[in-house]
C-alpha positions in Angstrom: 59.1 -52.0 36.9 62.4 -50.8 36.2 63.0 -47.2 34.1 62.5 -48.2 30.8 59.5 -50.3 31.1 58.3 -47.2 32.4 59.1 -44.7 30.3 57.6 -47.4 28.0 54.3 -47.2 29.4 54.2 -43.5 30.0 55.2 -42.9 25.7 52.3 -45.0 25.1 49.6 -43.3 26.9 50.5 -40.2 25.5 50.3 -41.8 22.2 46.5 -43.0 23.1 45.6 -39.2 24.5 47.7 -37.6 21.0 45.5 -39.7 18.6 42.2 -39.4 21.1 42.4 -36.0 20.8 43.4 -35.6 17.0 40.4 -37.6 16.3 38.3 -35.3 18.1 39.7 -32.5 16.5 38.7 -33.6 13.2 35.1 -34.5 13.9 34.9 -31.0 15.5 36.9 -28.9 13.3 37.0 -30.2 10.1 34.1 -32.0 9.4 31.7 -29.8 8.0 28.0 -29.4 9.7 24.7 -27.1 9.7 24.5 -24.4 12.3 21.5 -22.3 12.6 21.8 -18.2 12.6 19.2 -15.6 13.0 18.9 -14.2 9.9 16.4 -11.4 8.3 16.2 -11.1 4.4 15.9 -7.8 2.6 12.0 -9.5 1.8 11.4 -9.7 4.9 12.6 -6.1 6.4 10.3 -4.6 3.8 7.5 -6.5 4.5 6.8 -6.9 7.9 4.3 -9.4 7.3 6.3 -11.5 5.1 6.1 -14.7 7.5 1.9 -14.4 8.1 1.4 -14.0 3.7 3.5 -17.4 3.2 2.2 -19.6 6.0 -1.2 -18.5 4.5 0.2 -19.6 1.4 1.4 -22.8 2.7 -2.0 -23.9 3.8 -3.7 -23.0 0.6 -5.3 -19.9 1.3 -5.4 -16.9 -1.5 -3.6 -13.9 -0.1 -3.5 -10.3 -1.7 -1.3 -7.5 -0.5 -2.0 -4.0 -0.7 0.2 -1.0 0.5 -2.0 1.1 1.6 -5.9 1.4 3.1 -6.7 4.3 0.0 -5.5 1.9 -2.4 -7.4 -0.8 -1.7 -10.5 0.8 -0.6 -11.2 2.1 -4.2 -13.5 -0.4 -5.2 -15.8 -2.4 -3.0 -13.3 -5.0 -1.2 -13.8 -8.5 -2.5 -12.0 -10.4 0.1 -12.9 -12.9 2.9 -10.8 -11.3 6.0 -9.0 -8.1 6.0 -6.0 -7.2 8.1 -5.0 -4.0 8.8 -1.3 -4.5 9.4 0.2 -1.6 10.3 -1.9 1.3 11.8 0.5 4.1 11.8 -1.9 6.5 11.2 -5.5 7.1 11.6 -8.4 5.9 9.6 -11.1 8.5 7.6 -14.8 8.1 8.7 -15.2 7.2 4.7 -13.1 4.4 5.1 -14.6 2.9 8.5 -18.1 3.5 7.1 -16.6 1.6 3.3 -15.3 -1.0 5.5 -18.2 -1.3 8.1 -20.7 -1.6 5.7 -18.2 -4.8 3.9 -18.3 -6.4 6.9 -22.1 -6.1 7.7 -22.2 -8.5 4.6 -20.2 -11.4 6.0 -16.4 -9.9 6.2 -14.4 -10.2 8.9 -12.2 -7.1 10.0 -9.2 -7.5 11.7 -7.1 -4.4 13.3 -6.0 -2.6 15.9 -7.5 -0.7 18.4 -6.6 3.0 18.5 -5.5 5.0 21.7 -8.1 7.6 23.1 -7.9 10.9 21.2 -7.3 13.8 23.1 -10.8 15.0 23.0 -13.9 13.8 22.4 -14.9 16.4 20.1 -12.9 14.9 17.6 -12.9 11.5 18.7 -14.8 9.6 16.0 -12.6 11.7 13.4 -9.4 10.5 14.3 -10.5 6.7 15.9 -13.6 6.0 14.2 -13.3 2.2 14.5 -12.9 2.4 18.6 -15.4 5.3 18.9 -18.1 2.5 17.2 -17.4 0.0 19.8 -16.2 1.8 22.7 -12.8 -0.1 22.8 -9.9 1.6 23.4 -6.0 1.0 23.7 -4.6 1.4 26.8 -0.4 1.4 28.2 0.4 -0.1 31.5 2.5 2.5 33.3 5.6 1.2 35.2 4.5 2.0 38.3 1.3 -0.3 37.7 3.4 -2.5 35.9 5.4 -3.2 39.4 2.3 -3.2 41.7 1.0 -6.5 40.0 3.9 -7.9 39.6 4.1 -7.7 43.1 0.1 -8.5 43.7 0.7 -11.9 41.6 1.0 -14.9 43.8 4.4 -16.7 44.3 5.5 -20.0 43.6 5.1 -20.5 47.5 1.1 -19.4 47.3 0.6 -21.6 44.4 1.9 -24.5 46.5 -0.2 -23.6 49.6 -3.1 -23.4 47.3 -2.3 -26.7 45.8 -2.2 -28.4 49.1 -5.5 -26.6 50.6 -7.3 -27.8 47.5 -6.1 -32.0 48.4 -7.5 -33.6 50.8 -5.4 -32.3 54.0 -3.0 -35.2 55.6 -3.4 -36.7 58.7 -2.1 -35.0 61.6 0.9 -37.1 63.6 -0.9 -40.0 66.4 0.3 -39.9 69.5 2.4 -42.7 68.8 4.2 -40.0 66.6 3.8 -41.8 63.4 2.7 -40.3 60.7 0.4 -42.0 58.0 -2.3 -41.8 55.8 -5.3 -39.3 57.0 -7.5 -42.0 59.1 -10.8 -42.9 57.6 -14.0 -43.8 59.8 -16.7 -46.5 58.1 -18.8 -44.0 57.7 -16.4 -41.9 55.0 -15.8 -44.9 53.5 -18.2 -43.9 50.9 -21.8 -42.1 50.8 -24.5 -43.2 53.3 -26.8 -44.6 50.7 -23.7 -47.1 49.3 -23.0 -48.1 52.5 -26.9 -48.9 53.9 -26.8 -51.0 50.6 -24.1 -52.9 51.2 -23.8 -53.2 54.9 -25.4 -56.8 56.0 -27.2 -57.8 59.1 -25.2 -59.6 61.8 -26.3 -63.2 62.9 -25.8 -64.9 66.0 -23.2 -67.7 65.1 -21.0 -65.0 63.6 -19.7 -61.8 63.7 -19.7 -59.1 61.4 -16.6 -59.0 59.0 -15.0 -55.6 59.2 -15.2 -53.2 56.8 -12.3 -52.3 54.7 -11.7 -48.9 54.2 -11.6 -47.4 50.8 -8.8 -45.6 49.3 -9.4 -42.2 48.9 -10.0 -41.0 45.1 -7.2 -39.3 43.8 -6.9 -35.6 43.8 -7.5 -33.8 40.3 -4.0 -32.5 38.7 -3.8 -28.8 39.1 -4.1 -26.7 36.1 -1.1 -25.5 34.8 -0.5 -22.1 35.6 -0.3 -19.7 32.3 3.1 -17.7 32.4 2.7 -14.0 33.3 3.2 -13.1 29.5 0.8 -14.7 27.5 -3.0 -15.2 27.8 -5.6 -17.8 26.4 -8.5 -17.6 24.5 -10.9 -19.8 23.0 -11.9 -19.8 19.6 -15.5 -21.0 18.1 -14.8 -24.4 16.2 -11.5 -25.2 18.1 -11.4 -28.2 21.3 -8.3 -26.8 22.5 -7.8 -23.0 23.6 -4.8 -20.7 22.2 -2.4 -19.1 23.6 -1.1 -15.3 22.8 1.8 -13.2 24.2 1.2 -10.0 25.8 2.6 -6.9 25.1 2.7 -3.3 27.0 -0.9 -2.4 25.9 -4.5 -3.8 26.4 -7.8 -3.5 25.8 -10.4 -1.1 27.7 -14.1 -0.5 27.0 -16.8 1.4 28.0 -20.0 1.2 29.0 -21.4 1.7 25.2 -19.4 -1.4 24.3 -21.3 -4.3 22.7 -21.0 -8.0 24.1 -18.1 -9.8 22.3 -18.7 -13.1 21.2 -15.3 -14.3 22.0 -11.7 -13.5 23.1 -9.1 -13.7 25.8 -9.7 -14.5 29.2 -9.5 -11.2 30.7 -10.4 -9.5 27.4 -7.8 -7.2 27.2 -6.1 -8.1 24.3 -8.5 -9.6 21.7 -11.9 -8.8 21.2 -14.8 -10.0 18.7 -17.2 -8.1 18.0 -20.5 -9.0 15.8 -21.5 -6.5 13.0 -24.6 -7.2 10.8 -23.2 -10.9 9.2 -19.7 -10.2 9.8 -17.0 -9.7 12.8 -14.5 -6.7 13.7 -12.0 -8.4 15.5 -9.9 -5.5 17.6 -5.9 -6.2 18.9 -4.2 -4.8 21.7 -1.2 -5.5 19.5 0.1 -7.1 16.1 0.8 -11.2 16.7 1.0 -11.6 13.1 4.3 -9.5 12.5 7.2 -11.2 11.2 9.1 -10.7 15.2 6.2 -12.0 16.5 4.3 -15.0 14.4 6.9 -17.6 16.0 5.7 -16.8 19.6 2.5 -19.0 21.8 -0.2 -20.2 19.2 0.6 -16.9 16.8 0.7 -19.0 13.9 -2.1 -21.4 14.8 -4.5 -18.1 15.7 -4.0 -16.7 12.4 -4.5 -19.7 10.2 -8.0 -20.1 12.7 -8.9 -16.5 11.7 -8.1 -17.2 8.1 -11.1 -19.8 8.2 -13.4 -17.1 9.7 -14.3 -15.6 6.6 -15.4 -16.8 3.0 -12.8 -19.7 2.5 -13.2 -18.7 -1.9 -12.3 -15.3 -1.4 -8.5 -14.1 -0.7 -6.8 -12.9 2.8 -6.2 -9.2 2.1 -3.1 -8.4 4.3 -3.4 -4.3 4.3 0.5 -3.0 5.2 -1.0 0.2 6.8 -3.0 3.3 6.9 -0.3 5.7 5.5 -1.1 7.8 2.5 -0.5 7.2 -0.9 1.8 9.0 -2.9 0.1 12.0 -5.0 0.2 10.0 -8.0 -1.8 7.8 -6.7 -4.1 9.9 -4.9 -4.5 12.1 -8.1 -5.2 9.1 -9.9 -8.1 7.7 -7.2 -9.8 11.2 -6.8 -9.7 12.6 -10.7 -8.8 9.9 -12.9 -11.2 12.3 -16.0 -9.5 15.4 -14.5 -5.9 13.8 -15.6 -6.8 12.5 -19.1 -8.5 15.9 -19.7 -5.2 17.2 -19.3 -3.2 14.9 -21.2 -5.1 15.1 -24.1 -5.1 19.1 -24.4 -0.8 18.9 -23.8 -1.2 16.4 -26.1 -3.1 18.5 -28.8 -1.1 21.6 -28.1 2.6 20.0 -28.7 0.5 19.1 -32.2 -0.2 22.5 -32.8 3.3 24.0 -31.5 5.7 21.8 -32.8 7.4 22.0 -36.4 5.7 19.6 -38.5 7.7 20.1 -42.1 11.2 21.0 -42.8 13.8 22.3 -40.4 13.3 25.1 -38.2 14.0 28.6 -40.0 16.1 31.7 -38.6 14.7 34.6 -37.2 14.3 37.4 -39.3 16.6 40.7 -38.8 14.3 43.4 -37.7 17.5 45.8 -37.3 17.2 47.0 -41.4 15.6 45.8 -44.8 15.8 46.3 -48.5 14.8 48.9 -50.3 13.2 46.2 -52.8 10.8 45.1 -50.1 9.4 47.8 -49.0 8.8 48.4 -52.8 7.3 44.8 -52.6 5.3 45.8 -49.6 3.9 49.3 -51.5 2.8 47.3 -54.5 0.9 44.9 -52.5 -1.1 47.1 -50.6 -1.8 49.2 -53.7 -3.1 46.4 -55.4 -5.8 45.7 -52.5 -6.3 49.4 -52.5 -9.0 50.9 -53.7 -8.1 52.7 -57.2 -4.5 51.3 -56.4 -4.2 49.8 -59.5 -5.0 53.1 -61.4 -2.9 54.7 -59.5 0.4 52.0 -60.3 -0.3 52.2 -64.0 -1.3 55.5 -64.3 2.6 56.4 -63.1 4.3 54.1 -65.4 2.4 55.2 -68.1 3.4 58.8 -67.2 6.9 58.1 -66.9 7.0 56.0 -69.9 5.7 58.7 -72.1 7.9 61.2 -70.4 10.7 59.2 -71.5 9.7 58.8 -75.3 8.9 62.6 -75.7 12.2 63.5 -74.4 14.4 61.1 -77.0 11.9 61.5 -79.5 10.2 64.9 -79.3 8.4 64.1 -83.1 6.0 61.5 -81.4 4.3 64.1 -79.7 2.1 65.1 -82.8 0.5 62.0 -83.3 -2.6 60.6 -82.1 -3.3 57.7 -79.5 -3.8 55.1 -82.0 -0.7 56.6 -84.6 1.7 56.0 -81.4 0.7 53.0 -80.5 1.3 51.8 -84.2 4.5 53.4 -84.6 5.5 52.1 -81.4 4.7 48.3 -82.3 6.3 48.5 -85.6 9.7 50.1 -84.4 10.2 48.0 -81.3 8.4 44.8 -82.9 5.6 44.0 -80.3 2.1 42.9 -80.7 -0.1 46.3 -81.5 -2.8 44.7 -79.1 -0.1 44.8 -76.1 1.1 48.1 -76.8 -2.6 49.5 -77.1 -3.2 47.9 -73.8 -0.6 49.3 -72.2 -0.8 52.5 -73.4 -4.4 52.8 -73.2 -6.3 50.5 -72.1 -7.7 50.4 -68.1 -5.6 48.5 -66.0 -6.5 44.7 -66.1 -8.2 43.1 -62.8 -6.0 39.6 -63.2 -2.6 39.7 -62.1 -1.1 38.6 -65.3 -2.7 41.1 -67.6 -1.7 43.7 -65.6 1.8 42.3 -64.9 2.0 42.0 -68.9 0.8 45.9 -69.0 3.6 47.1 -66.8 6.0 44.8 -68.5 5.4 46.0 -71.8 5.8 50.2 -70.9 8.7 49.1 -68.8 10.5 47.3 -72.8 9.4 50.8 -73.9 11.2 53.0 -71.6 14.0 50.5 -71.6 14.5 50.6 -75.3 14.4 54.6 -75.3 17.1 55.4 -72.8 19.3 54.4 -74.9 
């Protein structure tokens, strides 16, 4: 092959490998495709049992969330299973004893188990729930944590085990062949099986040996459960469950009842009968949103879902921490709080402004002369003999008045002046006479008129 045929060849496998790997580029990079990512809503960060309410959901079952244990323990609980999801703090006596006496009716409970308290003394005050049944929540310390670790068999003791529990193989013959483990007639199979089937040898022919049976198989081992999950067994289920373990467990004491069912070693799960009902106390929380996805989680709750009364709703409970005072004000004095609205209400009616703009202060600093004049008059007037007293001194001063222009009307009588009077200044004798001598009038009118009148008089005469 000469130059050029090669160079030939050569141009045209890199031609194959150019468009081999263009085509691969494009499948990979620019064809579009769905990739998976761990992802966490803002839903699901503020519910932690976000994932538990919808699978509920899913399988038809009525679910009802309440933030808080006060909350929803304000009425008699009308549910069929309660979980208390997040026990962050401890639960009242009044609310065990609420919720102890729902479940002796046919509820089923389902929480965790609280650690010891640091006395006794106060014990059933701060855990009331594990003081009732003796259960208790207990750590695993590291250094326990490594010792059985190291006390749990190897693969290498599994296998041993394994092989002691077959039937054991044949040790080599002395031809050095080794074989199948040898098998005598009478092994074969049981003594009774072989006296019936054995038959009596006859002179004209020998026996035919006996073939030796195979031995029956060996029964698979069980499958080993990994060191971070355990199983349990549920009432109504063929199949056990598995669930993942966690750094605490269970740990009773001698006033413990009997469960009727949980894990294998009962440390992580325990049910416990009360009256028609169950309490059913966790080492830990498998129905979290981190944690429904691992073992038989999932498959565990929707079994405990059935547990209860299948027409009444799953109340998921996020935790034991206290409501807000609103709340809590609201619970305890609900009277107390419309007692109070309605007397802020009725003073704001009595306070406010109700016609007309608001008016300015007064000025306290000075006043008229006219109103304390004003003020005078009207306390004379409620006085008693204040009345007299006010007409008696404009009479006085009226008459003072005429008998100093006209010093002539002092020689006549009563009834002359008051004639003379009416005719010169052209008023009605009967209003002059009562002004002039008359006793002062009780109605305000007749004795405003009265003053009015002697008031024209002096008027006219100091001219």
């Amino acid at each position: 092959m000469n130059a050029p045929q090669r160079n030939q060849v050569l141009l045209t496998v890199l031609s194959l490998m150019l468009c081999a790997v263009s085509v691969w580029a494009w499948f990979h990079y620019m064809e579009r495709t769905w990739q998976s990512s761990h992802y966490r809503s803002e839903a699901a960060l503020s519910n932690p049992m976000l994932a538990a309410e919808r699978l509920l959901t899913a399988r038809g079952q009525k679910v009802v969330v309440h933030n808080n244990l006060t909350g929803a323990l304000r009425r008699t609980p009308d549910a069929g299973v309660i979980l208390v999801a997040n026990n962050v703090n401890v639960m009242t006596p009044a609310q065990a004893q609420q919720l102890l006496a729902w479940v002796a009716k046919g509820g089923v409970l389902i929480n965790t188990a609280d650690t010891r308290a640091n006395s006794e003394a106060n014990a059933s005050e701060v855990a009331p729930l594990s003081t009732q049944f003796d259960t208790w929540l207990e750590f695993t310390d590291s250094d326990d944590e490594d010792a059985a670790q190291a006390a749990e068999p190897t693969e290498a003791d599994s296998a041993a085990e394994t092989t002691a529990e077959t039937p054991a193989e044949a040790a080599p013959s002395d031809d050095g062949e080794t074989g199948e483990p040898t098998i005598t007639d009478n092994a074969a199979a049981p003594p009774e099986a072989a006296a019936d089937t054995a038959e009596p040898a006859t002179d004209d022919s020998e026996p035919a040996p006996e073939e030796a049976e195979a031995p029956a198989p060996a029964a698979a081992p069980k499958a080993k459960l990994p060191r971070n999950m355990v199983e349990l067994q549920l009432p109504g289920l063929p199949y056990p469950l598995r669930m993942a373990r966690q750094g605490g467990y269970l740990d009773w004491g001698g006033d413990a009842p009997e469960p009727e069912w949980g894990d294998t070693d009962g440390e992580h799960i325990r049910a416990y009968r009360h009256g028609k009902g169950q309490v059913i106390l966790l080492s830990h929380m498998p129905f979290a949103n981190d944690n429904l996805r691992e073992a038989d989680h999932g498959e565990l709750l929707v079994a405990l879902a059935s547990h209860g009364n299948a027409d009444k709703p799953f109340w998921i409970v996020q935790g034991l921490d206290m409501p807000t005072w609103q709340e809590a004000l609201w619970a305890y004095v609900p009277l107390g709080l419309i007692s109070l609205g309605l007397a802020l209400l009725l003073w704001l009616w009595s306070a406010v402004m109700r016609f007309g703009p608001l008016l300015p202060d007064p000025q306290t600093d000075r006043r008229a002369l006219m109103e304390h004049i004003d003020a005078s008059g009207r306390w004379l007037w409620h006085a008693r003999n204040g009345r007299v007293t006010l007409l008696q001194a404009m009479r006085n001063a009226t008459l003072a008045q005429l008998l100093r222009r006209s010093p002539d009307l002092q020689r006549l009588q009563p009834d002359a002046l008051a004639q003379h009077l009416a005719e010169r200044h052209k008023l009605p004798l009967e209003l002059v006479e009562l002004a002039l001598h008359k006793a002062p009038a009780n109605h305000p009118i007749d004795f405003f008129r009265q003053i009015q009148t002697l008031q024209t008089l002096r008027t006219s005469h100091e001219r």
